[in-house]
mmCIF file of the N, C-alpha and C atoms, coordinates in Angstrom:
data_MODEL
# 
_entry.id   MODEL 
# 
loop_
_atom_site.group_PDB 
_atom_site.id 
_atom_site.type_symbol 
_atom_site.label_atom_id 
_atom_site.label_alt_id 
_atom_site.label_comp_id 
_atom_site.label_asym_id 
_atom_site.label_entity_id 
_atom_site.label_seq_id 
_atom_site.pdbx_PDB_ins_code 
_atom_site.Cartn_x 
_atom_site.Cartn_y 
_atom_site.Cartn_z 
_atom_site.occupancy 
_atom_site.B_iso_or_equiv 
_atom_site.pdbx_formal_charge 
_atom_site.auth_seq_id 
_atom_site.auth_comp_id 
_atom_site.auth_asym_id 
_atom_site.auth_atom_id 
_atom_site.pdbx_PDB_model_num 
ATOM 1   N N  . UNK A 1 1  ? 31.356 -24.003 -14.446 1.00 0.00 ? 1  UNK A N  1 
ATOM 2   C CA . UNK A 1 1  ? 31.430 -23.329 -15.720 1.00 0.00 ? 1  UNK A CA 1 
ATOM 3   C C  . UNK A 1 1  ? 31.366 -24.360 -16.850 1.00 0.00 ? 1  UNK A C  1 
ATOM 4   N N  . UNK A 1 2  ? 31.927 -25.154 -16.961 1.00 0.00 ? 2  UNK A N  1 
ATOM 5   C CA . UNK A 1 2  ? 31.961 -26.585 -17.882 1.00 0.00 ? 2  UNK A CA 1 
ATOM 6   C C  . UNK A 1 2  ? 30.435 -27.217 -17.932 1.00 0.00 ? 2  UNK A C  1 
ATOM 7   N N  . UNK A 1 3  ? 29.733 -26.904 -16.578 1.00 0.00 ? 3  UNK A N  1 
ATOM 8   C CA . UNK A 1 3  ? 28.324 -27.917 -16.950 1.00 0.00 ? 3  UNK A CA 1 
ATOM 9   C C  . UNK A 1 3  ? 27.431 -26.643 -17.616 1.00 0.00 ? 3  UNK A C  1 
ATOM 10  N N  . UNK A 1 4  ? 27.628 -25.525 -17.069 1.00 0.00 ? 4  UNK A N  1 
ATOM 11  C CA . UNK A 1 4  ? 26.647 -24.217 -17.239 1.00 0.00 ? 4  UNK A CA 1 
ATOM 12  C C  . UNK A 1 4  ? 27.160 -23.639 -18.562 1.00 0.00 ? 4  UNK A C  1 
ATOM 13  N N  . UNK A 1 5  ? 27.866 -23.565 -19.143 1.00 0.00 ? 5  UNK A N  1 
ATOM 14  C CA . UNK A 1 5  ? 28.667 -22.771 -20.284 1.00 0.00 ? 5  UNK A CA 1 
ATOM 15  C C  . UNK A 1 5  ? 29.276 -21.350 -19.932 1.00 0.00 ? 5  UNK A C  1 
ATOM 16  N N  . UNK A 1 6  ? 28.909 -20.810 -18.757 1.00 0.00 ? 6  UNK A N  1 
ATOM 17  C CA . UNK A 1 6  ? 28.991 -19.275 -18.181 1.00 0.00 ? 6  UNK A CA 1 
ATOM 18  C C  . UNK A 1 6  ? 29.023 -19.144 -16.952 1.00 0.00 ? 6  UNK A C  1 
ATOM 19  N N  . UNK A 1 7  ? 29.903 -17.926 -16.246 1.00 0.00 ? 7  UNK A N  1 
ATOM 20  C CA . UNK A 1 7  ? 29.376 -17.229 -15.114 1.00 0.00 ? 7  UNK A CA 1 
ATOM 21  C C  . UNK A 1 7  ? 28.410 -16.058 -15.765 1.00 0.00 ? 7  UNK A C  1 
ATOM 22  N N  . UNK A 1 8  ? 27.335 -16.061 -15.029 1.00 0.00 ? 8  UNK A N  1 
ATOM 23  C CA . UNK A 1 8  ? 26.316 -15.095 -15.159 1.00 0.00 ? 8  UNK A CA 1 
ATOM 24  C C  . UNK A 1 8  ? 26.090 -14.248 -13.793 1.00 0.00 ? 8  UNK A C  1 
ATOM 25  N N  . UNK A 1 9  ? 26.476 -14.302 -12.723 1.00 0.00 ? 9  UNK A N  1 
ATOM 26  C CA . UNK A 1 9  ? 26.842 -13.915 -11.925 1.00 0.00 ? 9  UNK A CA 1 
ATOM 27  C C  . UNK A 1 9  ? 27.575 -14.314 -10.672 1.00 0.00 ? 9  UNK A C  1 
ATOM 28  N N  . UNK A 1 10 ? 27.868 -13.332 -9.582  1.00 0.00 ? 10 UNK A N  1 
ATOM 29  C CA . UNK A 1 10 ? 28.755 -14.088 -8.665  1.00 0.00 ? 10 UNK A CA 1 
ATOM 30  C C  . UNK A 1 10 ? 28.499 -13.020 -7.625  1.00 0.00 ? 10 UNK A C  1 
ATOM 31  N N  . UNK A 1 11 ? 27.992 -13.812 -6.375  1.00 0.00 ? 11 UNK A N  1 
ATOM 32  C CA . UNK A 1 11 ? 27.586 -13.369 -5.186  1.00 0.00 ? 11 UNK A CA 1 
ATOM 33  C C  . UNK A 1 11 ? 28.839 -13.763 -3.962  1.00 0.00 ? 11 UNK A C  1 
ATOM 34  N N  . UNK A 1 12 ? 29.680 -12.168 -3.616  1.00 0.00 ? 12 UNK A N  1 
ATOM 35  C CA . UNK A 1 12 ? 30.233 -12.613 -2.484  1.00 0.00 ? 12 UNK A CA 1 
ATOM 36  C C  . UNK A 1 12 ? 29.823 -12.174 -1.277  1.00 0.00 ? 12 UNK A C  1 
ATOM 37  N N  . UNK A 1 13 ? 28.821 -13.261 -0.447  1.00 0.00 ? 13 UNK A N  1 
ATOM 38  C CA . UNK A 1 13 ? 28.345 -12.861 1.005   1.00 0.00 ? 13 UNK A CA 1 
ATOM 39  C C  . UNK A 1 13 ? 29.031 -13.183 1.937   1.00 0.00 ? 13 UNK A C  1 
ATOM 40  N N  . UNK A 1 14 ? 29.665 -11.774 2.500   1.00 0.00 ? 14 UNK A N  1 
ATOM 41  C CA . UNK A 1 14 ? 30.706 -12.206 3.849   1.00 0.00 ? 14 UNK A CA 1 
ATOM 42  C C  . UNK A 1 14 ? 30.144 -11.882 4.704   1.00 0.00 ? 14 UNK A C  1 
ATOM 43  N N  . UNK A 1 15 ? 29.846 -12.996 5.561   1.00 0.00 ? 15 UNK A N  1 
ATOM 44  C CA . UNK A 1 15 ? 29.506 -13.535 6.574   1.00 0.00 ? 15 UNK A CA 1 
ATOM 45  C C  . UNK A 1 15 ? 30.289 -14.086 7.741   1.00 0.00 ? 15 UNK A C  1 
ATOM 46  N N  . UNK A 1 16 ? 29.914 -13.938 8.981   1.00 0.00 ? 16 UNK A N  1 
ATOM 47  C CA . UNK A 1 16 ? 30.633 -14.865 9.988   1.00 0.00 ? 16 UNK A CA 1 
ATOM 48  C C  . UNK A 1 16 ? 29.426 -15.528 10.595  1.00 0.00 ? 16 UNK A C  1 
ATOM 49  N N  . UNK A 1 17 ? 30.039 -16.776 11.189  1.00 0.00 ? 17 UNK A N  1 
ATOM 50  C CA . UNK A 1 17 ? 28.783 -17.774 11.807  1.00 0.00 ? 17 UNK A CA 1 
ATOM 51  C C  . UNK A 1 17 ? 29.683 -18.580 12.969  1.00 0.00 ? 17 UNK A C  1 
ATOM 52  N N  . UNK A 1 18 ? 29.599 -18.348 14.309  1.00 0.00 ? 18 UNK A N  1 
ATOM 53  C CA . UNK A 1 18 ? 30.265 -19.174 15.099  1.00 0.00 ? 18 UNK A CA 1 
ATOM 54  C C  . UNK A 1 18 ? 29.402 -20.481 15.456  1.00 0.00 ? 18 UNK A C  1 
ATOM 55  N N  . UNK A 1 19 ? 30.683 -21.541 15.526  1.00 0.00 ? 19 UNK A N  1 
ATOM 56  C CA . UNK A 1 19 ? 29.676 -22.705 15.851  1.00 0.00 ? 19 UNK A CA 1 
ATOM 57  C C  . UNK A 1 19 ? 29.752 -23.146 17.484  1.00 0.00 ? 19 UNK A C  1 
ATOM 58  N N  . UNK A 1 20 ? 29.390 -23.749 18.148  1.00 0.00 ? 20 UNK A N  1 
ATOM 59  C CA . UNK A 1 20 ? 29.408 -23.797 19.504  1.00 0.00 ? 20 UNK A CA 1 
ATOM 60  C C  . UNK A 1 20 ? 29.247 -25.742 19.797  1.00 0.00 ? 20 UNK A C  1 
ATOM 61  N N  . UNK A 1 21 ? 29.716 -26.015 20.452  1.00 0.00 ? 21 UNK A N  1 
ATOM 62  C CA . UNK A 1 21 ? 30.432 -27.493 20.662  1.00 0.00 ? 21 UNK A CA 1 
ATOM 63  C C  . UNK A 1 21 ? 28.853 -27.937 22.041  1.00 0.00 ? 21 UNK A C  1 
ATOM 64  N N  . UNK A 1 22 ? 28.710 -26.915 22.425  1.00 0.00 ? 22 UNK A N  1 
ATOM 65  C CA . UNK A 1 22 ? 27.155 -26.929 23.430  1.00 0.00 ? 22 UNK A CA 1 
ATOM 66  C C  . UNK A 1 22 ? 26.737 -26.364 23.573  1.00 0.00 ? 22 UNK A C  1 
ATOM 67  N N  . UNK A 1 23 ? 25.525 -26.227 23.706  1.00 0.00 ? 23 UNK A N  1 
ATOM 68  C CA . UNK A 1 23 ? 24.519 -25.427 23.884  1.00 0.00 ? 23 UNK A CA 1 
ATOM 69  C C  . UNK A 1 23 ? 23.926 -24.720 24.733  1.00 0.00 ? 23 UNK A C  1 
ATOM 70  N N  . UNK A 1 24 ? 24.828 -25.151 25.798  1.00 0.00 ? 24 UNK A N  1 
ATOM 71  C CA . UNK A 1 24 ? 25.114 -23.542 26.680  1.00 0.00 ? 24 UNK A CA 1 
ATOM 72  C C  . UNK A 1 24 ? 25.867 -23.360 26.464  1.00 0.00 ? 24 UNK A C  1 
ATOM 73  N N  . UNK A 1 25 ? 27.390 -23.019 25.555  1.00 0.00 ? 25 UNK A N  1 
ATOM 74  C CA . UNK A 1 25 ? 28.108 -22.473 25.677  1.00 0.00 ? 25 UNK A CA 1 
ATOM 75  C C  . UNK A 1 25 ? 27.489 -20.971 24.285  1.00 0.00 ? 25 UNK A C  1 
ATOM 76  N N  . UNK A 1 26 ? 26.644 -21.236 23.636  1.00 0.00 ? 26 UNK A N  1 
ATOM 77  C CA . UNK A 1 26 ? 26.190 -20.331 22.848  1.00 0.00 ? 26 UNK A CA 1 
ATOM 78  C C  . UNK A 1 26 ? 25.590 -18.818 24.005  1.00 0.00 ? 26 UNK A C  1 
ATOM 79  N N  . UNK A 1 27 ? 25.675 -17.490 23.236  1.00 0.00 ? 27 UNK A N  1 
ATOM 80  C CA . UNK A 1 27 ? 25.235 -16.325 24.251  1.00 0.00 ? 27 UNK A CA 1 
ATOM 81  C C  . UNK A 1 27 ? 24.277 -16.370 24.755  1.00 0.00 ? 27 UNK A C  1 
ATOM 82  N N  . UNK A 1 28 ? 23.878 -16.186 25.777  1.00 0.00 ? 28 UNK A N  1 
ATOM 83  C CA . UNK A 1 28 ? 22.320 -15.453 26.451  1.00 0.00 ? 28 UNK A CA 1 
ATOM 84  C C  . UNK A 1 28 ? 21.455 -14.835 25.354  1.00 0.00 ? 28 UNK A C  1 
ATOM 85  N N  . UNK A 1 29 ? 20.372 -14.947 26.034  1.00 0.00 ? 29 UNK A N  1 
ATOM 86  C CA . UNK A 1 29 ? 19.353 -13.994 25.058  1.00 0.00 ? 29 UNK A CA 1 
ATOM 87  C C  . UNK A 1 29 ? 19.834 -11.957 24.727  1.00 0.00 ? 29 UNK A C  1 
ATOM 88  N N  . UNK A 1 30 ? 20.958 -11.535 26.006  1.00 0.00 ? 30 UNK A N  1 
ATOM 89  C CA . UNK A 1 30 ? 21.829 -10.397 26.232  1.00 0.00 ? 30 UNK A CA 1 
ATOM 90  C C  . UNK A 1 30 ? 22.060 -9.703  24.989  1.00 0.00 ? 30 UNK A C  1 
ATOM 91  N N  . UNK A 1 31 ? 22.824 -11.077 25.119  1.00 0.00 ? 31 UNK A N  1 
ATOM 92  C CA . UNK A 1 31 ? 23.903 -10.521 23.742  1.00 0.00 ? 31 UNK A CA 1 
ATOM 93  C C  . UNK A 1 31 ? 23.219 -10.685 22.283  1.00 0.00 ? 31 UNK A C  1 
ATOM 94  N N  . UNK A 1 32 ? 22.620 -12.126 22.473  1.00 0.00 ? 32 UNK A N  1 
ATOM 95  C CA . UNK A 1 32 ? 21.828 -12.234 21.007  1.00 0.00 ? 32 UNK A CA 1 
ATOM 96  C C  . UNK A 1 32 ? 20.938 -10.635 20.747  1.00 0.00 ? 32 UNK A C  1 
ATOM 97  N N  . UNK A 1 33 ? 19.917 -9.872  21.742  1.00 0.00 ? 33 UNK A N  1 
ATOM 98  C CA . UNK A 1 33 ? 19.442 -9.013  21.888  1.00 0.00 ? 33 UNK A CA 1 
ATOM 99  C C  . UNK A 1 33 ? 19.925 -7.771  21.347  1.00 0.00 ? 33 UNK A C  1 
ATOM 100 N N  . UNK A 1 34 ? 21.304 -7.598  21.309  1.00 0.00 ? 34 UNK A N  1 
ATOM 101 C CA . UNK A 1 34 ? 21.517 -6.641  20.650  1.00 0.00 ? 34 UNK A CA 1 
ATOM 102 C C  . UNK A 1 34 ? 22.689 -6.695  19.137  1.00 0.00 ? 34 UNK A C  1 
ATOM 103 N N  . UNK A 1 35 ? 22.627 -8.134  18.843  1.00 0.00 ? 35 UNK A N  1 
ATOM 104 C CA . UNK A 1 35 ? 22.915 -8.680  17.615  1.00 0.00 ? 35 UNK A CA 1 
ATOM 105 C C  . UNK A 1 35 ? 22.451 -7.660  16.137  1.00 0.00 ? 35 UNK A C  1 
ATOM 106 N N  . UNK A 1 36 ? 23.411 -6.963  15.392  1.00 0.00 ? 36 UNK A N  1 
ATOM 107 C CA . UNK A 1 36 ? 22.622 -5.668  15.045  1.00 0.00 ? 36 UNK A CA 1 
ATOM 108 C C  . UNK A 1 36 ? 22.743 -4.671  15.200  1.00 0.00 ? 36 UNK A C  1 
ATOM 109 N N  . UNK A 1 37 ? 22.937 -4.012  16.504  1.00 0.00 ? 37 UNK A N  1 
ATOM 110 C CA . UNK A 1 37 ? 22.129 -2.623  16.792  1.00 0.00 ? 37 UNK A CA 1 
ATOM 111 C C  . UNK A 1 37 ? 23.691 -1.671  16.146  1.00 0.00 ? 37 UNK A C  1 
ATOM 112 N N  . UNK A 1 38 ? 24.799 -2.775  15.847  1.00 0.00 ? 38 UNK A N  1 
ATOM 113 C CA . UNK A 1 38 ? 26.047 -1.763  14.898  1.00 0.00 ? 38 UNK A CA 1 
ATOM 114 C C  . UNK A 1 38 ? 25.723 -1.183  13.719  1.00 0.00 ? 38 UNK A C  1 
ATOM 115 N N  . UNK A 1 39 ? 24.733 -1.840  13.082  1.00 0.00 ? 39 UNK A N  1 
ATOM 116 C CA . UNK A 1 39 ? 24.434 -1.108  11.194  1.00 0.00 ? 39 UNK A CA 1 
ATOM 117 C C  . UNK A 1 39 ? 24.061 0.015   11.802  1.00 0.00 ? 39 UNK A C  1 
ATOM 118 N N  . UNK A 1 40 ? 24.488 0.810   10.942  1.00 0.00 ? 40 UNK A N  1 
ATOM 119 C CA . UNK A 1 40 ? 23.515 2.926   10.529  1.00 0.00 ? 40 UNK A CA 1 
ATOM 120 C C  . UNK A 1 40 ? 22.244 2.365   10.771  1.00 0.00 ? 40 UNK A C  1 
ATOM 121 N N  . UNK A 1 41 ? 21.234 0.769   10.853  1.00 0.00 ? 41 UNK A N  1 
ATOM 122 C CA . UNK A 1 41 ? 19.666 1.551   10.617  1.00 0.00 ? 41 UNK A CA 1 
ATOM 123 C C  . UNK A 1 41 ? 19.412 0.703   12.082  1.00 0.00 ? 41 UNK A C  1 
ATOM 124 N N  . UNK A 1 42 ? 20.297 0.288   13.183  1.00 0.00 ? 42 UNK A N  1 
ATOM 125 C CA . UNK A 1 42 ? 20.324 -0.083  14.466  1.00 0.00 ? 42 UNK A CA 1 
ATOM 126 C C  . UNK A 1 42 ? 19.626 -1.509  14.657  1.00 0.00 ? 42 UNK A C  1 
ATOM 127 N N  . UNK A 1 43 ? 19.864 -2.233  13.741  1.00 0.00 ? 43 UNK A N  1 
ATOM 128 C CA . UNK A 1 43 ? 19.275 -3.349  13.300  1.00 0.00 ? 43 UNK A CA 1 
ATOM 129 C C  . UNK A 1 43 ? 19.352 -4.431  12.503  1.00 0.00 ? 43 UNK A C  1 
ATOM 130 N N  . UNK A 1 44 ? 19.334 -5.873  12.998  1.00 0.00 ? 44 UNK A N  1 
ATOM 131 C CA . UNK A 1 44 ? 19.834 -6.519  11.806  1.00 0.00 ? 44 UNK A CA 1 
ATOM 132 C C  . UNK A 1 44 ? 19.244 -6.506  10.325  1.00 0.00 ? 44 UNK A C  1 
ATOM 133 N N  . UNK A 1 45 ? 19.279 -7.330  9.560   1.00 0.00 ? 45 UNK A N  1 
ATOM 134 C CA . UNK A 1 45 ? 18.660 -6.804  7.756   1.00 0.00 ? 45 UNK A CA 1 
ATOM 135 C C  . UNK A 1 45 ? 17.523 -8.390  8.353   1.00 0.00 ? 45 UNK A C  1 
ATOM 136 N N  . UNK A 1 46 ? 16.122 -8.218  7.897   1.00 0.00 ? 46 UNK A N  1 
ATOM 137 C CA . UNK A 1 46 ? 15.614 -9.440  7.567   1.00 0.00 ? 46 UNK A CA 1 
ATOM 138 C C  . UNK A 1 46 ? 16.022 -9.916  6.151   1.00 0.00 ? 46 UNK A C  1 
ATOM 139 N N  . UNK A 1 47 ? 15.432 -10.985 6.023   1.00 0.00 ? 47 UNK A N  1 
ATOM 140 C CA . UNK A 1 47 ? 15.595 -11.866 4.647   1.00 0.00 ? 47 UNK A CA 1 
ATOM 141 C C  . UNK A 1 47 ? 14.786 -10.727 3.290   1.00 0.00 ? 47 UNK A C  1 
ATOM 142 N N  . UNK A 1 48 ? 13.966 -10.385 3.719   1.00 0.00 ? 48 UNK A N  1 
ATOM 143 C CA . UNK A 1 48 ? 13.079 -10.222 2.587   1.00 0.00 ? 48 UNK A CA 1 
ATOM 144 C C  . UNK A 1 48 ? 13.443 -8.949  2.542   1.00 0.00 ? 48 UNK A C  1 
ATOM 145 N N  . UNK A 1 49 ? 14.687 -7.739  3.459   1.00 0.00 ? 49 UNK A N  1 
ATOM 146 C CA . UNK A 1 49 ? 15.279 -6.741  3.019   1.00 0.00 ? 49 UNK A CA 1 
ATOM 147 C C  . UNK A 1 49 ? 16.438 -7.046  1.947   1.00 0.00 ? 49 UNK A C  1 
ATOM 148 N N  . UNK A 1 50 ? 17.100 -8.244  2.086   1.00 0.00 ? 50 UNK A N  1 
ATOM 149 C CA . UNK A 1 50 ? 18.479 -8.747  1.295   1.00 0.00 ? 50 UNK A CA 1 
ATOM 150 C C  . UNK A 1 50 ? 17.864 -8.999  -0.028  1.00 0.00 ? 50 UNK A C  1 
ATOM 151 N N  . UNK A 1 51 ? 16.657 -9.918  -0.140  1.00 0.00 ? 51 UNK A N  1 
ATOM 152 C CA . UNK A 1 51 ? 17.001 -10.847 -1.304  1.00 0.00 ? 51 UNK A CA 1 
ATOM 153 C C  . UNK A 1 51 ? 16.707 -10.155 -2.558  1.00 0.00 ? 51 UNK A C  1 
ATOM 154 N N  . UNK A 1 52 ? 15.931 -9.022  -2.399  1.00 0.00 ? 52 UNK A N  1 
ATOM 155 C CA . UNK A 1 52 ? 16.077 -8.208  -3.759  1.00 0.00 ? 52 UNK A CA 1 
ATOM 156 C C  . UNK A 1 52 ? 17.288 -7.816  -4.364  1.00 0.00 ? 52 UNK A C  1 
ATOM 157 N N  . UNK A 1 53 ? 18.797 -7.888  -3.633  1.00 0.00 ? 53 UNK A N  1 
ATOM 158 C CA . UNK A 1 53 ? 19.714 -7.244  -4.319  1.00 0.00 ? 53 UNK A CA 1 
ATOM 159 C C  . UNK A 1 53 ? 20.435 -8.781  -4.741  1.00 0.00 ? 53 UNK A C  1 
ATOM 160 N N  . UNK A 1 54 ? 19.665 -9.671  -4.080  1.00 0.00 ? 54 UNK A N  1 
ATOM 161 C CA . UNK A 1 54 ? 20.189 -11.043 -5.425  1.00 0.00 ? 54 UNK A CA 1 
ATOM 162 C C  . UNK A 1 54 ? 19.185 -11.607 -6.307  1.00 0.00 ? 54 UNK A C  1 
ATOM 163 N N  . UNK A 1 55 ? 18.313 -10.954 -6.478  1.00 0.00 ? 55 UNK A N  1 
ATOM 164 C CA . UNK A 1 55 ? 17.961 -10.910 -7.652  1.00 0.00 ? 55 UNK A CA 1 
ATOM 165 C C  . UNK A 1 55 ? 17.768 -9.692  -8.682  1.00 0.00 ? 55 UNK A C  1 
ATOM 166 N N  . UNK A 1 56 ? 18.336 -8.765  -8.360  1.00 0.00 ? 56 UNK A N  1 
ATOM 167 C CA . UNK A 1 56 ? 18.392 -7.491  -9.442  1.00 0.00 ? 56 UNK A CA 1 
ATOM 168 C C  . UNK A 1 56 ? 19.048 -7.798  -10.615 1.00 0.00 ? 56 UNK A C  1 
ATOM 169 N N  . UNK A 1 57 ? 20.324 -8.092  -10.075 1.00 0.00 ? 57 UNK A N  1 
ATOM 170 C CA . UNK A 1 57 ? 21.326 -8.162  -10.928 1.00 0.00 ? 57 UNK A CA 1 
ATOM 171 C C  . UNK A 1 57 ? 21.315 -8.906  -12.309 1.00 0.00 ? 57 UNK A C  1 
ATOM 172 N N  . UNK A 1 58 ? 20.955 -10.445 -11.704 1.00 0.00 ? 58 UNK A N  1 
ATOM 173 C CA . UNK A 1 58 ? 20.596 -11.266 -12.533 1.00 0.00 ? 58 UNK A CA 1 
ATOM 174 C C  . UNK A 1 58 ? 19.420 -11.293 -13.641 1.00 0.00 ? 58 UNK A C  1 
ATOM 175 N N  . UNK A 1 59 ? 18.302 -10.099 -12.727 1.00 0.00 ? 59 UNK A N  1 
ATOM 176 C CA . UNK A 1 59 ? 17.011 -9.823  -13.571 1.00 0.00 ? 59 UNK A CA 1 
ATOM 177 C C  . UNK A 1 59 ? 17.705 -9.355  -15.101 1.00 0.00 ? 59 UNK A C  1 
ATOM 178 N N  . UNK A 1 60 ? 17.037 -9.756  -16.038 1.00 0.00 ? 60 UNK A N  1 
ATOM 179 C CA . UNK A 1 60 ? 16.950 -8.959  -17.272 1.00 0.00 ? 60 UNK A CA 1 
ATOM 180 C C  . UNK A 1 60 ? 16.084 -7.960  -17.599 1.00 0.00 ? 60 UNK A C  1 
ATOM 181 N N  . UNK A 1 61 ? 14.763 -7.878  -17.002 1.00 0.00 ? 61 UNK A N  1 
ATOM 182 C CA . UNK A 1 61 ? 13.855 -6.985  -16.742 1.00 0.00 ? 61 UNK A CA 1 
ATOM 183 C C  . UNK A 1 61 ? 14.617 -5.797  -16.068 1.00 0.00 ? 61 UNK A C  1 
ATOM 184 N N  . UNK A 1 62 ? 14.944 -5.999  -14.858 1.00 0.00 ? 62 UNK A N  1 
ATOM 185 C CA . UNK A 1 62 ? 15.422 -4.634  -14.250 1.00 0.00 ? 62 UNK A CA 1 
ATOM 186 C C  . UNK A 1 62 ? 17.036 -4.164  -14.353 1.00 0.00 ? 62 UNK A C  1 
ATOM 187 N N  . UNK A 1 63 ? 17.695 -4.681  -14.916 1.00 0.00 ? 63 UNK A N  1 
ATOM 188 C CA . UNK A 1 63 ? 19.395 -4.475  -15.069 1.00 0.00 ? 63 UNK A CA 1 
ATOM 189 C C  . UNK A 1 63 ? 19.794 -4.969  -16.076 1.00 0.00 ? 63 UNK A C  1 
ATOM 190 N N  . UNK A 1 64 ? 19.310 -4.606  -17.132 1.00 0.00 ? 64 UNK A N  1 
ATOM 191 C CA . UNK A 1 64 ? 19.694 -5.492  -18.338 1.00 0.00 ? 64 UNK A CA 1 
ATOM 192 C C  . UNK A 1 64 ? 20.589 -4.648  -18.654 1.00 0.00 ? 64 UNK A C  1 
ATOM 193 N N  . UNK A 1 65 ? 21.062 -3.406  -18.634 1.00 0.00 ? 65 UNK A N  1 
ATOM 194 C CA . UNK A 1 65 ? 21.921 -2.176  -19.162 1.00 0.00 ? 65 UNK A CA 1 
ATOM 195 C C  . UNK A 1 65 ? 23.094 -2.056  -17.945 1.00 0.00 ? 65 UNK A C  1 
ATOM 196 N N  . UNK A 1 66 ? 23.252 -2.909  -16.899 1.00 0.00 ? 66 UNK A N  1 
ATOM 197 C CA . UNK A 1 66 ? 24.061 -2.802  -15.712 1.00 0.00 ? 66 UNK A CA 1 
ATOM 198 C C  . UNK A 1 66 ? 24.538 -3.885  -15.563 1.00 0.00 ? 66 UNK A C  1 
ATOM 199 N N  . UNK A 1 67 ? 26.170 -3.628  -15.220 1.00 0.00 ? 67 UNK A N  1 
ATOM 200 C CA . UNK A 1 67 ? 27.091 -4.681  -15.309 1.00 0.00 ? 67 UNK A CA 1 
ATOM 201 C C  . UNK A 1 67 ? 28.143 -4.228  -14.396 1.00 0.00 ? 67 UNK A C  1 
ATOM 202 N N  . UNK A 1 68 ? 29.069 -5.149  -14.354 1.00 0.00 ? 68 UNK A N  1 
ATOM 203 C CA . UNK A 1 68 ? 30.172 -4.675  -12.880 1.00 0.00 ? 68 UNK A CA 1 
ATOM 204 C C  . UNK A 1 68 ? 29.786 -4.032  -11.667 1.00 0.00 ? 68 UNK A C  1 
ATOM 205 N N  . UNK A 1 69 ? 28.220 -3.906  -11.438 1.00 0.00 ? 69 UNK A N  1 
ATOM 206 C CA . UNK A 1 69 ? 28.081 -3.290  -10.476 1.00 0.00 ? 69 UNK A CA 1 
ATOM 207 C C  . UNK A 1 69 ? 28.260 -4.363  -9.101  1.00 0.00 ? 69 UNK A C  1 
ATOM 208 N N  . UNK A 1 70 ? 28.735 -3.323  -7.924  1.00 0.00 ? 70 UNK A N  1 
ATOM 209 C CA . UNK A 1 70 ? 28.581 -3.679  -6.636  1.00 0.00 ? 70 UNK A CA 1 
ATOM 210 C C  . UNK A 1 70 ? 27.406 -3.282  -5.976  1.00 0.00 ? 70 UNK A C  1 
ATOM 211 N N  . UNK A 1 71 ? 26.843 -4.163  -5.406  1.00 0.00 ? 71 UNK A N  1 
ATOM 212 C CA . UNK A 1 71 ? 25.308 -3.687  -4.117  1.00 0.00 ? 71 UNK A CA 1 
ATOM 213 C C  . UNK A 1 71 ? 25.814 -3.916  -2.992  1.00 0.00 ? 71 UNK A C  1 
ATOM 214 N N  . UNK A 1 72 ? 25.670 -2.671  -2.205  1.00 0.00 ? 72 UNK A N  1 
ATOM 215 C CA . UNK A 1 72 ? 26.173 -2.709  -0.872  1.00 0.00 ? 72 UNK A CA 1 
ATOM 216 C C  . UNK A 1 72 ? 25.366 -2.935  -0.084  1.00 0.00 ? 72 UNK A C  1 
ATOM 217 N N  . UNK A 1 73 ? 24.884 -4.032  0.838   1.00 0.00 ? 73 UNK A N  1 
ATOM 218 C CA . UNK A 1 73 ? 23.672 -3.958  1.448   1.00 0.00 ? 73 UNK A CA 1 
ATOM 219 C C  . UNK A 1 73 ? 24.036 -3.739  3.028   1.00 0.00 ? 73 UNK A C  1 
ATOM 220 N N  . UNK A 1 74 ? 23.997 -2.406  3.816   1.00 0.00 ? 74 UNK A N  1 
ATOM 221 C CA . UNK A 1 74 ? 24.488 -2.173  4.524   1.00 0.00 ? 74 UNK A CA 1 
ATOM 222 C C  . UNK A 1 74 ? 23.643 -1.673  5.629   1.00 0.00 ? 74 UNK A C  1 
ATOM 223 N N  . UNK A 1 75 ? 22.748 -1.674  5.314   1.00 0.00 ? 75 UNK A N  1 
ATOM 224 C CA . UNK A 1 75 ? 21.602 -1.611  6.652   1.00 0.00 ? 75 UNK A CA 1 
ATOM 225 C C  . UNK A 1 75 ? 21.756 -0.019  6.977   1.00 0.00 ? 75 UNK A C  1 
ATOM 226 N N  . UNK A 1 76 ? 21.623 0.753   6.002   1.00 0.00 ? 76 UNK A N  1 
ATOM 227 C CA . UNK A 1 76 ? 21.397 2.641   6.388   1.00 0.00 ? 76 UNK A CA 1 
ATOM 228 C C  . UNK A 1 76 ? 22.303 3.087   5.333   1.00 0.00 ? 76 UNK A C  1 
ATOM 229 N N  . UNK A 1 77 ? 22.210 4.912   5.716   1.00 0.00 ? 77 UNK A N  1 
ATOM 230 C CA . UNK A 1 77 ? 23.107 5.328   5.082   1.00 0.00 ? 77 UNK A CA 1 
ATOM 231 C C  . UNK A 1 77 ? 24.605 5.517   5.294   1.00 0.00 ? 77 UNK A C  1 
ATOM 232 N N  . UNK A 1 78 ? 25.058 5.218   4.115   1.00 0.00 ? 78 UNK A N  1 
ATOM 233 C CA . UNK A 1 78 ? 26.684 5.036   4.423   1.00 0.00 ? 78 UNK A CA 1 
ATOM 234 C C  . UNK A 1 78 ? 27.081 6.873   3.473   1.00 0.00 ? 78 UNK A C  1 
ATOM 235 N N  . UNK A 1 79 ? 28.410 6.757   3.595   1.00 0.00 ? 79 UNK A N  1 
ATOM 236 C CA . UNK A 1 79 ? 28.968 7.619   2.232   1.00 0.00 ? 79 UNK A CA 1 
ATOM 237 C C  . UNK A 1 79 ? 30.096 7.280   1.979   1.00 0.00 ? 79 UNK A C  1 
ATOM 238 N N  . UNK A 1 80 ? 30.817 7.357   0.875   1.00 0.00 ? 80 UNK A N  1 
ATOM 239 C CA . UNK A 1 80 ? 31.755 7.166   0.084   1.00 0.00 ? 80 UNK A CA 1 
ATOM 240 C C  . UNK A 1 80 ? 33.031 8.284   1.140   1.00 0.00 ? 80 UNK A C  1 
ATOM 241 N N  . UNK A 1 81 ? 34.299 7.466   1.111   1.00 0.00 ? 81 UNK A N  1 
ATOM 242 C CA . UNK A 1 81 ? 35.361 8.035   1.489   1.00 0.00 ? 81 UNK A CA 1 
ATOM 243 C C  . UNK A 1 81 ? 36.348 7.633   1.689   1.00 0.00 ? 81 UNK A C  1 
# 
């Protein structure tokens, strides 16, 4: 904030990432295989499904009138409850 003058936005991506000490001790192709198939759309998100919702926000073109919002990027449909 001191070098930039501002937060202009703030991305919290929660994530998990296990690390593995060898390389067989990482999963089979099994398990990697169905890495995913928990989201509503039975599948993990590629890159180029995510990165539009980090750059919306920040756009001035497309969200210049939107603020405090949350983007849920959740791979299907969810609903509120």
């Amino acid at each position: 904030m001191d070098e930039l003058g501002a937060l202009h936005i703030l991305v919290h991506n929660a994530a998990h990432q296990n690390h593995w000490k060898h390389l067989e001790d990482m999963p089979d192709g099994e398990e990697v295989a169905s890495f995913g198939q928990k989201a509503p759309i039975g599948r993990p998100a590629q890159p180029e499904e995510v990165a539009p919702a980090y750059v919306f926000l920040p756009s001035d073109a497309d969200s210049s009138y939107i603020s405090g919002e949350v983007l849920n990027v959740l791979g299907g449909t969810t609903t509120a409850g």
